[in-house]
N, CA, C and O atoms as a Maestro MAE file, in Angstrom:
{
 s_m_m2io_version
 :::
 2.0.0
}

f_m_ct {
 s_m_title
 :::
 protein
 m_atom[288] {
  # First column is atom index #
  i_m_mmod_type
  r_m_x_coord
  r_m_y_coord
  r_m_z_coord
  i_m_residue_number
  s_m_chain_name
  s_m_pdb_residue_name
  s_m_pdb_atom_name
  i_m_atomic_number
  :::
  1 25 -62.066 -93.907 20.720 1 A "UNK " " N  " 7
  2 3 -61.896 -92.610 20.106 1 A "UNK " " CA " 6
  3 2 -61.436 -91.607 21.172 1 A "UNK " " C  " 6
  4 15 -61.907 -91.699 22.306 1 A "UNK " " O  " 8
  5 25 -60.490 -90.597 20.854 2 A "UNK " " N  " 7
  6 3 -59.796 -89.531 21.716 2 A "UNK " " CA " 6
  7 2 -60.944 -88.594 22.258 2 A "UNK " " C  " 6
  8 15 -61.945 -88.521 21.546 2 A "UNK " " O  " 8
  9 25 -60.929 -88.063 23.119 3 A "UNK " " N  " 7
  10 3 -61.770 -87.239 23.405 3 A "UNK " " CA " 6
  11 2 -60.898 -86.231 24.068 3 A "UNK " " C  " 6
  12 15 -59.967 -86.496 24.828 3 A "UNK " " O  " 8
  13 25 -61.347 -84.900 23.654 4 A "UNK " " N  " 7
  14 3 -60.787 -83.635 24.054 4 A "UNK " " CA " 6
  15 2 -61.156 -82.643 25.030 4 A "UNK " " C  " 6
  16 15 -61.882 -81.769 24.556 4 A "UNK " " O  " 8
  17 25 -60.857 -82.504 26.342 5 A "UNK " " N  " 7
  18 3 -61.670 -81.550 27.254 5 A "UNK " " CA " 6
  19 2 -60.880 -80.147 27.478 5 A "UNK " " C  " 6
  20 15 -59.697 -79.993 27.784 5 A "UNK " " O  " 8
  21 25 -61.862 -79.188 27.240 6 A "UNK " " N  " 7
  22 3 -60.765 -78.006 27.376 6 A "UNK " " CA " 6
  23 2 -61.123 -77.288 28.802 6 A "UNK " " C  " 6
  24 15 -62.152 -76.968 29.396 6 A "UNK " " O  " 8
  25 25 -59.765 -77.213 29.019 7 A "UNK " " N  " 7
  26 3 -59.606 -76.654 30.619 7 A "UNK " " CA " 6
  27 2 -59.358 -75.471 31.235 7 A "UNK " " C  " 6
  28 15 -59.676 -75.070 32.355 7 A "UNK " " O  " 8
  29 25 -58.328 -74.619 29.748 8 A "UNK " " N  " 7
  30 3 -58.387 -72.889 30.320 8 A "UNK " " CA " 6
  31 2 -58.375 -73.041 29.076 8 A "UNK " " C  " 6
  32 15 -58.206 -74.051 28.392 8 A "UNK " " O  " 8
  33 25 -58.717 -71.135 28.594 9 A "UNK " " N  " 7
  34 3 -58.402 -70.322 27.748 9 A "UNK " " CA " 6
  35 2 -57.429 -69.123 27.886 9 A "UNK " " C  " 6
  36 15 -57.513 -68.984 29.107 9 A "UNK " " O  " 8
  37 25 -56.746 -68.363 27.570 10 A "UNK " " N  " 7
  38 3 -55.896 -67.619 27.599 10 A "UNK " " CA " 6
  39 2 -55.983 -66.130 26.552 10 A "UNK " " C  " 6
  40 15 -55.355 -66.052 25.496 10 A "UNK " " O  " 8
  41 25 -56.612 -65.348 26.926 11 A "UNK " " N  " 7
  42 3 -56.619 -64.451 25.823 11 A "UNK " " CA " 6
  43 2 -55.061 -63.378 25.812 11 A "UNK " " C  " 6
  44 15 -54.346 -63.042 26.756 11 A "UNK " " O  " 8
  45 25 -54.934 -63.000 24.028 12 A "UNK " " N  " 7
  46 3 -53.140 -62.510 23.967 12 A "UNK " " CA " 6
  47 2 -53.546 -61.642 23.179 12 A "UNK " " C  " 6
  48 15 -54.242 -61.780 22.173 12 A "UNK " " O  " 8
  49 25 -52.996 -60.489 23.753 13 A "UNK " " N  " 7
  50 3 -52.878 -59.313 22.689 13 A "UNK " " CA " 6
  51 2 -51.632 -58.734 22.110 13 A "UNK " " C  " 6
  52 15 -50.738 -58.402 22.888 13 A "UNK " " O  " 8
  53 25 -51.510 -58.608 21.071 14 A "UNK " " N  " 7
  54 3 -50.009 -58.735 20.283 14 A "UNK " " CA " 6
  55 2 -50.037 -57.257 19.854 14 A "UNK " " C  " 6
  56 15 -50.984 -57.062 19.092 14 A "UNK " " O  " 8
  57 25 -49.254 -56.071 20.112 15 A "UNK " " N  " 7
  58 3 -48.991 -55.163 19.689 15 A "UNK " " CA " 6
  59 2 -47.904 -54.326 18.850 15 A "UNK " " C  " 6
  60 15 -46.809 -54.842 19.075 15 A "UNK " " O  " 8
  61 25 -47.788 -53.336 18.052 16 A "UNK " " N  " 7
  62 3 -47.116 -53.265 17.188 16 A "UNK " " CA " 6
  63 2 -46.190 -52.108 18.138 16 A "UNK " " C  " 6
  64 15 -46.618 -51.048 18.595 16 A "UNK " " O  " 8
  65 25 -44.670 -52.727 18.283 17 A "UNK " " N  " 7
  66 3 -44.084 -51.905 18.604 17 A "UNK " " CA " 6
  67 2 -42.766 -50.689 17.743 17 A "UNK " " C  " 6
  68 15 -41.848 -49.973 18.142 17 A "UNK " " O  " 8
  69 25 -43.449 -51.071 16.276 18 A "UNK " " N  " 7
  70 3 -41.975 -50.324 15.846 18 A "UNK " " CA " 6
  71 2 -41.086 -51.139 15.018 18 A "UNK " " C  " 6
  72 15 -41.538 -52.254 14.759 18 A "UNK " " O  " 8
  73 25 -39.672 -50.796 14.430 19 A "UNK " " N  " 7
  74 3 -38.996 -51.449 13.753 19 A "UNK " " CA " 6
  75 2 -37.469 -50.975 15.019 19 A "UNK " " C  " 6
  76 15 -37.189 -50.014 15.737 19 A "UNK " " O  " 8
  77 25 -36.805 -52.424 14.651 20 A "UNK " " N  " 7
  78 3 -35.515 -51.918 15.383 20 A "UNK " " CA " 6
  79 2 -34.309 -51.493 14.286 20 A "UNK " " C  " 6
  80 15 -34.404 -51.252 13.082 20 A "UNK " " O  " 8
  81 25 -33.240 -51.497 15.102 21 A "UNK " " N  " 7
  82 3 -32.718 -50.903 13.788 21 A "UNK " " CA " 6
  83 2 -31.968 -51.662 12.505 21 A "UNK " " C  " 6
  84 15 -30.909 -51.346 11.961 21 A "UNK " " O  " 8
  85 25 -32.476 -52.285 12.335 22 A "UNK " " N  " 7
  86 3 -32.453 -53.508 11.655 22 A "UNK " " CA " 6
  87 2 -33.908 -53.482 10.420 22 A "UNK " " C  " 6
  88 15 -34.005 -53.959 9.289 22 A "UNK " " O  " 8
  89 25 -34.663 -52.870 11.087 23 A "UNK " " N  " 7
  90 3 -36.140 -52.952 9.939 23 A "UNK " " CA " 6
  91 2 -37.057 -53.874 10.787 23 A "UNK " " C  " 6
  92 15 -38.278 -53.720 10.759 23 A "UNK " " O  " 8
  93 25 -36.638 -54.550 11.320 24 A "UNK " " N  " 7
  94 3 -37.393 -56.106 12.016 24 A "UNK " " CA " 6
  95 2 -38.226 -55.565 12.669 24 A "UNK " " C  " 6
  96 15 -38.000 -54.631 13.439 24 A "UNK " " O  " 8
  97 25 -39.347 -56.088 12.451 25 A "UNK " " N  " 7
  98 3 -40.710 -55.651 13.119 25 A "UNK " " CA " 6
  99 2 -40.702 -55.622 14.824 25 A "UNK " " C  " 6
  100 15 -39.945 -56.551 15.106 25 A "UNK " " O  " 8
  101 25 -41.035 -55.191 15.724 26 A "UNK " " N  " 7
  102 3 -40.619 -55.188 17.321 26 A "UNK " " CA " 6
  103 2 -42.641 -55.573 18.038 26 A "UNK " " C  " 6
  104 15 -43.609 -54.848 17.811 26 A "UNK " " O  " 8
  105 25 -42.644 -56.355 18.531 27 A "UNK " " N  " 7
  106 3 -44.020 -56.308 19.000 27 A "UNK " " CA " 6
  107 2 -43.477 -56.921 20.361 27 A "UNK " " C  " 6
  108 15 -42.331 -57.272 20.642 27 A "UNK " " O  " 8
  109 25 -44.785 -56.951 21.218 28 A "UNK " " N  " 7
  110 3 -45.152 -56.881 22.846 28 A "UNK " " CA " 6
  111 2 -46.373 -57.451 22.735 28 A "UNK " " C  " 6
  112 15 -47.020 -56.904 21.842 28 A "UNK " " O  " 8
  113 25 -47.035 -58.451 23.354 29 A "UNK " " N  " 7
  114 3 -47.458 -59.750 23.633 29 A "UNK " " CA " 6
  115 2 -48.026 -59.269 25.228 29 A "UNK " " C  " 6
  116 15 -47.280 -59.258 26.207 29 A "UNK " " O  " 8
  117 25 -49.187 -58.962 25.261 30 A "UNK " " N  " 7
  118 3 -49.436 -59.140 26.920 30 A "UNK " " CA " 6
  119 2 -51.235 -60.133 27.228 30 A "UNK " " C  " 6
  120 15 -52.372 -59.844 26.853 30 A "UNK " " O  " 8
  121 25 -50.943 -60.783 27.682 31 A "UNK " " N  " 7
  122 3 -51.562 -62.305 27.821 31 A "UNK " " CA " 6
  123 2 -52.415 -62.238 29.224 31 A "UNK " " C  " 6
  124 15 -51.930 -61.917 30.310 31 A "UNK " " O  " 8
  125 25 -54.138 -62.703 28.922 32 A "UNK " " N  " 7
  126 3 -54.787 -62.665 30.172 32 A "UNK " " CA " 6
  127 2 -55.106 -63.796 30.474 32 A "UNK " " C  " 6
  128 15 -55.634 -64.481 29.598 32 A "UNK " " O  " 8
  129 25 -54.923 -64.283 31.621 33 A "UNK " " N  " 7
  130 3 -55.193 -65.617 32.025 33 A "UNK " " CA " 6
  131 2 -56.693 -65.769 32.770 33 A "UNK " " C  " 6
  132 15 -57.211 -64.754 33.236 33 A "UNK " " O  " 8
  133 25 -57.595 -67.486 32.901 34 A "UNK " " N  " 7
  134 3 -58.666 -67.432 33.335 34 A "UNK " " CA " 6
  135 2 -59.435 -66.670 32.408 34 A "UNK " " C  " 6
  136 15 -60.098 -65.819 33.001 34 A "UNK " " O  " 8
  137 25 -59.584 -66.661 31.241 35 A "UNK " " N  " 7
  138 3 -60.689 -66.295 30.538 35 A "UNK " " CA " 6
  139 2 -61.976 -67.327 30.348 35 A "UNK " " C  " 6
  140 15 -61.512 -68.343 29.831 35 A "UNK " " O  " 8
  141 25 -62.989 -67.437 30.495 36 A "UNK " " N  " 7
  142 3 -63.970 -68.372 30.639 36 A "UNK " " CA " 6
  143 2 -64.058 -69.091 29.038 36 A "UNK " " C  " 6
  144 15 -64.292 -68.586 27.940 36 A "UNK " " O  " 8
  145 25 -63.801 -70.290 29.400 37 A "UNK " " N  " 7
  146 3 -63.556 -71.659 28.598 37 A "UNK " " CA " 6
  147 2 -65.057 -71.144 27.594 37 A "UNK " " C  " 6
  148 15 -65.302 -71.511 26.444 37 A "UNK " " O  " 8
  149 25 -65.697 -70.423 28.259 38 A "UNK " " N  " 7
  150 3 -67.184 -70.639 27.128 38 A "UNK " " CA " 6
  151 2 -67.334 -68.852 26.706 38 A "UNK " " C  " 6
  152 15 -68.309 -68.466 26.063 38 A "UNK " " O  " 8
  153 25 -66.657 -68.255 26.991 39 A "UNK " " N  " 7
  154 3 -66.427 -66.785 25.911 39 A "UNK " " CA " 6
  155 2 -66.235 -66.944 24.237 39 A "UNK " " C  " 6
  156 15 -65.260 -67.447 23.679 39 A "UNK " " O  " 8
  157 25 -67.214 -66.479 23.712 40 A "UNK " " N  " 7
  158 3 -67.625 -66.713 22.185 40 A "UNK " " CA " 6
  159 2 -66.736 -65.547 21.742 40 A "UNK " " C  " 6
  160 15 -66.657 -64.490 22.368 40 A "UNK " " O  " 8
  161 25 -66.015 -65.849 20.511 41 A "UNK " " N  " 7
  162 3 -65.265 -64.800 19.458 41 A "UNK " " CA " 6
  163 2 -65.588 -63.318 19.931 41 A "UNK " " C  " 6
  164 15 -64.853 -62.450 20.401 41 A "UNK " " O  " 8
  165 25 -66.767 -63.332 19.679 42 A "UNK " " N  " 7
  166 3 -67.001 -61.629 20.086 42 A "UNK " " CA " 6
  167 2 -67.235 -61.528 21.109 42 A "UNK " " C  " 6
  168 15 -67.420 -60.313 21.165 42 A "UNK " " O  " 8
  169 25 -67.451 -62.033 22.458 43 A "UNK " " N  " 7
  170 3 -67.129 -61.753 23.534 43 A "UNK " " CA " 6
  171 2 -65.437 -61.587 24.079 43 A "UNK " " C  " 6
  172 15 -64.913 -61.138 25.098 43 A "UNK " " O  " 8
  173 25 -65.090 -62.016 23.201 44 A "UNK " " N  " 7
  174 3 -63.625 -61.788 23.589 44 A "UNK " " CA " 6
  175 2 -63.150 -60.607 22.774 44 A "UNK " " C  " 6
  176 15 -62.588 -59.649 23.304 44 A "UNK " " O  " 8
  177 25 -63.388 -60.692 21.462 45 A "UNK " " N  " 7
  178 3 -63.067 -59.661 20.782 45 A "UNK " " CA " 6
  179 2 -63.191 -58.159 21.263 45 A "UNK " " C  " 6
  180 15 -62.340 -57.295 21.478 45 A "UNK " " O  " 8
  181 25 -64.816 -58.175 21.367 46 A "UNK " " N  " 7
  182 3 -65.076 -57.167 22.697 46 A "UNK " " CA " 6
  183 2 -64.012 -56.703 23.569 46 A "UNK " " C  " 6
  184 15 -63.300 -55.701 23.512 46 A "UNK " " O  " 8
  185 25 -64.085 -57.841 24.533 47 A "UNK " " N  " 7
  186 3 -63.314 -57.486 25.482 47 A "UNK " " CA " 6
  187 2 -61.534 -57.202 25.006 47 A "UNK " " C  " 6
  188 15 -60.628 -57.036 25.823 47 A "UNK " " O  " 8
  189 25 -61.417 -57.205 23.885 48 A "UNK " " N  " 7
  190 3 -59.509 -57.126 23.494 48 A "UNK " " CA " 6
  191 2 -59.619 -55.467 23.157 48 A "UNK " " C  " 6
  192 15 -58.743 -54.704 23.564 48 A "UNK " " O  " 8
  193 25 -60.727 -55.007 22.409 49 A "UNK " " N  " 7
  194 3 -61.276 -53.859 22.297 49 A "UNK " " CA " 6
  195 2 -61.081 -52.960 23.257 49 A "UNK " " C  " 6
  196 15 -60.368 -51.969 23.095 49 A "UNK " " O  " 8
  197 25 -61.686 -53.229 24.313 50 A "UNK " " N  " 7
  198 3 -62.023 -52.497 25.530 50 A "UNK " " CA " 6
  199 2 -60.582 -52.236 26.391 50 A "UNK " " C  " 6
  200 15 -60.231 -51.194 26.944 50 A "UNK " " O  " 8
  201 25 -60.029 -53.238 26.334 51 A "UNK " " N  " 7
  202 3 -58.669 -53.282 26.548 51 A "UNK " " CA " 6
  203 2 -57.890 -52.517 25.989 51 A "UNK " " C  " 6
  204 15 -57.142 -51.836 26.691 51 A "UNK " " O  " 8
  205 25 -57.847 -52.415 24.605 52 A "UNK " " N  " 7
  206 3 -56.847 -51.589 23.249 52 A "UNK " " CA " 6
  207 2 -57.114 -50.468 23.622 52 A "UNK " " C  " 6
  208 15 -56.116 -49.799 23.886 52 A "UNK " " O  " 8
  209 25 -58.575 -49.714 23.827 53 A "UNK " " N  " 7
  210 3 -58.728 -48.067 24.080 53 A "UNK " " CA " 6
  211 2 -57.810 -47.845 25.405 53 A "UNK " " C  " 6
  212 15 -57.865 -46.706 25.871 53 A "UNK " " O  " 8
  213 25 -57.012 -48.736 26.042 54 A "UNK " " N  " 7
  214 3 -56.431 -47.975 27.340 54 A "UNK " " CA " 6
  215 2 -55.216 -48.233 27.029 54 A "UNK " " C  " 6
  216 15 -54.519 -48.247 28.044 54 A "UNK " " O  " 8
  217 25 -54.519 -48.490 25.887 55 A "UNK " " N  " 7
  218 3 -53.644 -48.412 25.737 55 A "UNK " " CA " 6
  219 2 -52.630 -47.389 24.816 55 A "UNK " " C  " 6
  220 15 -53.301 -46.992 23.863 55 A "UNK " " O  " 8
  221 25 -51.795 -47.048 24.787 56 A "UNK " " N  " 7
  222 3 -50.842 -46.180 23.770 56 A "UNK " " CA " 6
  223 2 -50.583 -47.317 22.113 56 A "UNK " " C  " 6
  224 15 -50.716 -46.882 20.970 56 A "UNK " " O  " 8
  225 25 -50.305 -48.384 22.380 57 A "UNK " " N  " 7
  226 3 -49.693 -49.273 21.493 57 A "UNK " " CA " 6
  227 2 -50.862 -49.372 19.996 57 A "UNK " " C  " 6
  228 15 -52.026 -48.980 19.924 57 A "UNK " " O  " 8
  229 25 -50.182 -49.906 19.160 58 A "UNK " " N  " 7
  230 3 -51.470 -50.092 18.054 58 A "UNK " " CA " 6
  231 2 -51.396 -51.530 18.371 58 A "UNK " " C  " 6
  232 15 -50.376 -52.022 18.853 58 A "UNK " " O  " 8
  233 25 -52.749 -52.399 18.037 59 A "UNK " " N  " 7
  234 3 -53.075 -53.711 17.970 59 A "UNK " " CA " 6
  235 2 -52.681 -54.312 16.634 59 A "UNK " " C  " 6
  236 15 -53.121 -53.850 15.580 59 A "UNK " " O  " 8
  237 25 -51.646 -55.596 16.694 60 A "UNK " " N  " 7
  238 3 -52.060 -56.349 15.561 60 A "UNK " " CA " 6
  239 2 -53.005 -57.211 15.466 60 A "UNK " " C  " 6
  240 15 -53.929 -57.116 14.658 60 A "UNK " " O  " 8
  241 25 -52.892 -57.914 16.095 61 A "UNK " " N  " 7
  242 3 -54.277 -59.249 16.390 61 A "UNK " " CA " 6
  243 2 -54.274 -59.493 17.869 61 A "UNK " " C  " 6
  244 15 -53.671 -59.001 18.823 61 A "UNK " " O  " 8
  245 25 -55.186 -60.449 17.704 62 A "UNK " " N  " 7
  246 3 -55.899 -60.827 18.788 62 A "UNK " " CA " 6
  247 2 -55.721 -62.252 18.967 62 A "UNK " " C  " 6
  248 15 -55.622 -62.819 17.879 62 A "UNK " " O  " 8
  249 25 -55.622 -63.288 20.302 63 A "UNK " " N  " 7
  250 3 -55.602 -64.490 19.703 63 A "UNK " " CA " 6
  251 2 -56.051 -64.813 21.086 63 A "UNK " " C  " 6
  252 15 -56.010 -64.178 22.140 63 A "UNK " " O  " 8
  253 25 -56.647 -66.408 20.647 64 A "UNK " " N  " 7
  254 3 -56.953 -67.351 21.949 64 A "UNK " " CA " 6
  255 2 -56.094 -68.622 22.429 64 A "UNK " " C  " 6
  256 15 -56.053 -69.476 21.543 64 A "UNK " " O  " 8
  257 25 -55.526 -68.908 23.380 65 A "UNK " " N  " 7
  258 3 -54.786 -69.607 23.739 65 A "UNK " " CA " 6
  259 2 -55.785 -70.334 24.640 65 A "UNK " " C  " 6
  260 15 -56.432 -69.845 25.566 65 A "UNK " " O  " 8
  261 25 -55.791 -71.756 24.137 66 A "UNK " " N  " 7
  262 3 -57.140 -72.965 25.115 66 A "UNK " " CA " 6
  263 2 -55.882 -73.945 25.245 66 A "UNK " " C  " 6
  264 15 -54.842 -74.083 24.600 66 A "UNK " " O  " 8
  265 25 -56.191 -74.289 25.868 67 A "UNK " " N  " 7
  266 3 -55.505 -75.650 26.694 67 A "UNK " " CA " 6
  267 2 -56.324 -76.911 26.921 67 A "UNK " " C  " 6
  268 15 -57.151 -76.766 27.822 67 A "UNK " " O  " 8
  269 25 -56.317 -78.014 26.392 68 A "UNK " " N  " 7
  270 3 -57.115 -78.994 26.231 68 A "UNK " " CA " 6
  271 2 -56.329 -80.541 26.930 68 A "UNK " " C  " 6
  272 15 -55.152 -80.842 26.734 68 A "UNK " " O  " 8
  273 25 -57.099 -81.175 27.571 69 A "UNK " " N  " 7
  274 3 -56.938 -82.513 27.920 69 A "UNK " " CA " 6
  275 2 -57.254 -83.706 26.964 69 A "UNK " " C  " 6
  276 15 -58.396 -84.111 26.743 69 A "UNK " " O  " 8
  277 25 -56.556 -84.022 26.634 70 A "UNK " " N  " 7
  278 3 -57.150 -85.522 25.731 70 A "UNK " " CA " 6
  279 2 -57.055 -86.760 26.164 70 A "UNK " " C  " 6
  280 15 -55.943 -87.096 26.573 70 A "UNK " " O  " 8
  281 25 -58.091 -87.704 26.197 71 A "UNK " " N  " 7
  282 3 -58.001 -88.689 26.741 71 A "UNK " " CA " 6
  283 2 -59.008 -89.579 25.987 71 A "UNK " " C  " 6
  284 15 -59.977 -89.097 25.400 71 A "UNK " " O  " 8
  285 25 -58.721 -90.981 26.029 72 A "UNK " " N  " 7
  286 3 -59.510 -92.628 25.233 72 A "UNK " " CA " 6
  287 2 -60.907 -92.021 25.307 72 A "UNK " " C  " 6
  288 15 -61.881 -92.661 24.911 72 A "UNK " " O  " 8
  :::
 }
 m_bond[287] {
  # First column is bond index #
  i_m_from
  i_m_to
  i_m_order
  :::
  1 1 2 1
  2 2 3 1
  3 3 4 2
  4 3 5 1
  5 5 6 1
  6 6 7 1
  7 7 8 2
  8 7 9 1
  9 9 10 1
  10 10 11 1
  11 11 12 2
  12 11 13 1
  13 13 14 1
  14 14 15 1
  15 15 16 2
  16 15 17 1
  17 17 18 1
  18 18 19 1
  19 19 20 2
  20 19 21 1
  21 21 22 1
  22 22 23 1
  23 23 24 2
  24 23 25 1
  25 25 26 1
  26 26 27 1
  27 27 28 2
  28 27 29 1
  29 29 30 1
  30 30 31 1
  31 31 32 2
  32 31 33 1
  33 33 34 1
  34 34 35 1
  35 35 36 2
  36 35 37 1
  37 37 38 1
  38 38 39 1
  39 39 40 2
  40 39 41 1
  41 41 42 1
  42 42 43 1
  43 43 44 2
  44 43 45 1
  45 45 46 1
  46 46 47 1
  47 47 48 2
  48 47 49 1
  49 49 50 1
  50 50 51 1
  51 51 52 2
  52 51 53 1
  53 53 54 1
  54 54 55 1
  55 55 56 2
  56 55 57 1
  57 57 58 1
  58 58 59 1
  59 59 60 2
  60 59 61 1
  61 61 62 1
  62 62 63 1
  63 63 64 2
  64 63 65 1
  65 65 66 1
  66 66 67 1
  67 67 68 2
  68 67 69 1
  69 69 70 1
  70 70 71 1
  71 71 72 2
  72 71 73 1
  73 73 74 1
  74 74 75 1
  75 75 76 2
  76 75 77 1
  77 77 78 1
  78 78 79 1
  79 79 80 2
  80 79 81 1
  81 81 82 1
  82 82 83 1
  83 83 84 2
  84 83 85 1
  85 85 86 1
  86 86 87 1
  87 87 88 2
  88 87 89 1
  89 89 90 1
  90 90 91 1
  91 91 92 2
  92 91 93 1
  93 93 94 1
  94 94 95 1
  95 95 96 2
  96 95 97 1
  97 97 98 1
  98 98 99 1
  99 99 100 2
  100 99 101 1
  101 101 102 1
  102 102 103 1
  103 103 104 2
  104 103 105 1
  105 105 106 1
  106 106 107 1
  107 107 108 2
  108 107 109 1
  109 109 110 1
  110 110 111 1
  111 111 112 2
  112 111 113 1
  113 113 114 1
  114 114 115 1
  115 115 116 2
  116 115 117 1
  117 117 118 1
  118 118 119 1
  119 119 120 2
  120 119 121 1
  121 121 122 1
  122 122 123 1
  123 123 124 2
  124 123 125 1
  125 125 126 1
  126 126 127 1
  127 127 128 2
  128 127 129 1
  129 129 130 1
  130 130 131 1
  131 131 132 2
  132 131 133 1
  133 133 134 1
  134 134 135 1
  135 135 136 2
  136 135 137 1
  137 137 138 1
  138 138 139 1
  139 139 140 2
  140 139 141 1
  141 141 142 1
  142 142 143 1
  143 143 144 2
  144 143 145 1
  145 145 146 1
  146 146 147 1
  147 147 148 2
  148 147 149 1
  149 149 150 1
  150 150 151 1
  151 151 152 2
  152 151 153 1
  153 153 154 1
  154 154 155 1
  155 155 156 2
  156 155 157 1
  157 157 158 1
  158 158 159 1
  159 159 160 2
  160 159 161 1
  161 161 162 1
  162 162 163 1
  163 163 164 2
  164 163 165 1
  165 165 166 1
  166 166 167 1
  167 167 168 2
  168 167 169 1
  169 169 170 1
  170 170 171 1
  171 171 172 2
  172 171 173 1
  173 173 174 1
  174 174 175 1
  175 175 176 2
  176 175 177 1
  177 177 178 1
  178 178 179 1
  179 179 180 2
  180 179 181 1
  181 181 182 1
  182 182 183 1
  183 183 184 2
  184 183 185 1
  185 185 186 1
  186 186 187 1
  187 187 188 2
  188 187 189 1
  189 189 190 1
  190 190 191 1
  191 191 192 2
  192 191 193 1
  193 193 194 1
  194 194 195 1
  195 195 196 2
  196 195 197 1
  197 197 198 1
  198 198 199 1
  199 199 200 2
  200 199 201 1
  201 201 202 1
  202 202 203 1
  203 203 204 2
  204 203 205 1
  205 205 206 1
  206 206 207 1
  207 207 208 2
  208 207 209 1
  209 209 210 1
  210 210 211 1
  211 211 212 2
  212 211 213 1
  213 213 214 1
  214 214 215 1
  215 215 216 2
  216 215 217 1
  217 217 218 1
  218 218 219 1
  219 219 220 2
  220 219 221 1
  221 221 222 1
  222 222 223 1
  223 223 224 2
  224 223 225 1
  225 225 226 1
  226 226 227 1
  227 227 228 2
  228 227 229 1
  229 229 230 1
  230 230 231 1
  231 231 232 2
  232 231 233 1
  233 233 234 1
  234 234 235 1
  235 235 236 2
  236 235 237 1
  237 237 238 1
  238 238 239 1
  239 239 240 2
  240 239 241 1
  241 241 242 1
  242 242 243 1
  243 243 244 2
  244 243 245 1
  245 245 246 1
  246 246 247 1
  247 247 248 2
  248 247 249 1
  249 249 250 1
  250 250 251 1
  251 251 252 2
  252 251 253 1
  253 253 254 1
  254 254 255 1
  255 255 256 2
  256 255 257 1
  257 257 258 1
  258 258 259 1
  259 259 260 2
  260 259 261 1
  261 261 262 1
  262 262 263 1
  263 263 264 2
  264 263 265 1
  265 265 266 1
  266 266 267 1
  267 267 268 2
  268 267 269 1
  269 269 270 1
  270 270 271 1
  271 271 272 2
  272 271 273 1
  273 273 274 1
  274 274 275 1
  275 275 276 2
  276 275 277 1
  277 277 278 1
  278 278 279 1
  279 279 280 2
  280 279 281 1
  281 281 282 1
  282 282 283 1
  283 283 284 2
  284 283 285 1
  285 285 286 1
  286 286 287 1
  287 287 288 2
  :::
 }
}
């Protein structure tokens, strides 16, 4: 059976930048690396929070990027 080990996490914050002139939605993506493999939903959430108040941009979501090893 496969077994899965996860090795980083990656937290991404996706922001709403606007329409171009086209209508097409415009967003900005800025990505933290080394986030601890064992940070629970709301510890991260938290922390995307804490992050968003220093910014100008509005937030769309939030996301986690893990990176996993699989092996027999």
């Amino acid at each position: 059976m496969a077994v899965a080990a996860l090795l980083d996490s990656q937290l991404s914050l996706v922001f709403d930048m606007g329409l171009d002139e086209n209508g097409k939605a415009i967003t900005k993506r800025k990505n933290y690396n080394n986030v601890k493999t064992s940070a629970t939903p709301d510890q991260l959430l938290q922390e995307a929070q804490a992050i968003v108040s220093l910014q100008t941009e509005t937030l769309l979501y939030v996301e986690r990027n893990d990176t996993n090893q699989i092996t027999e």
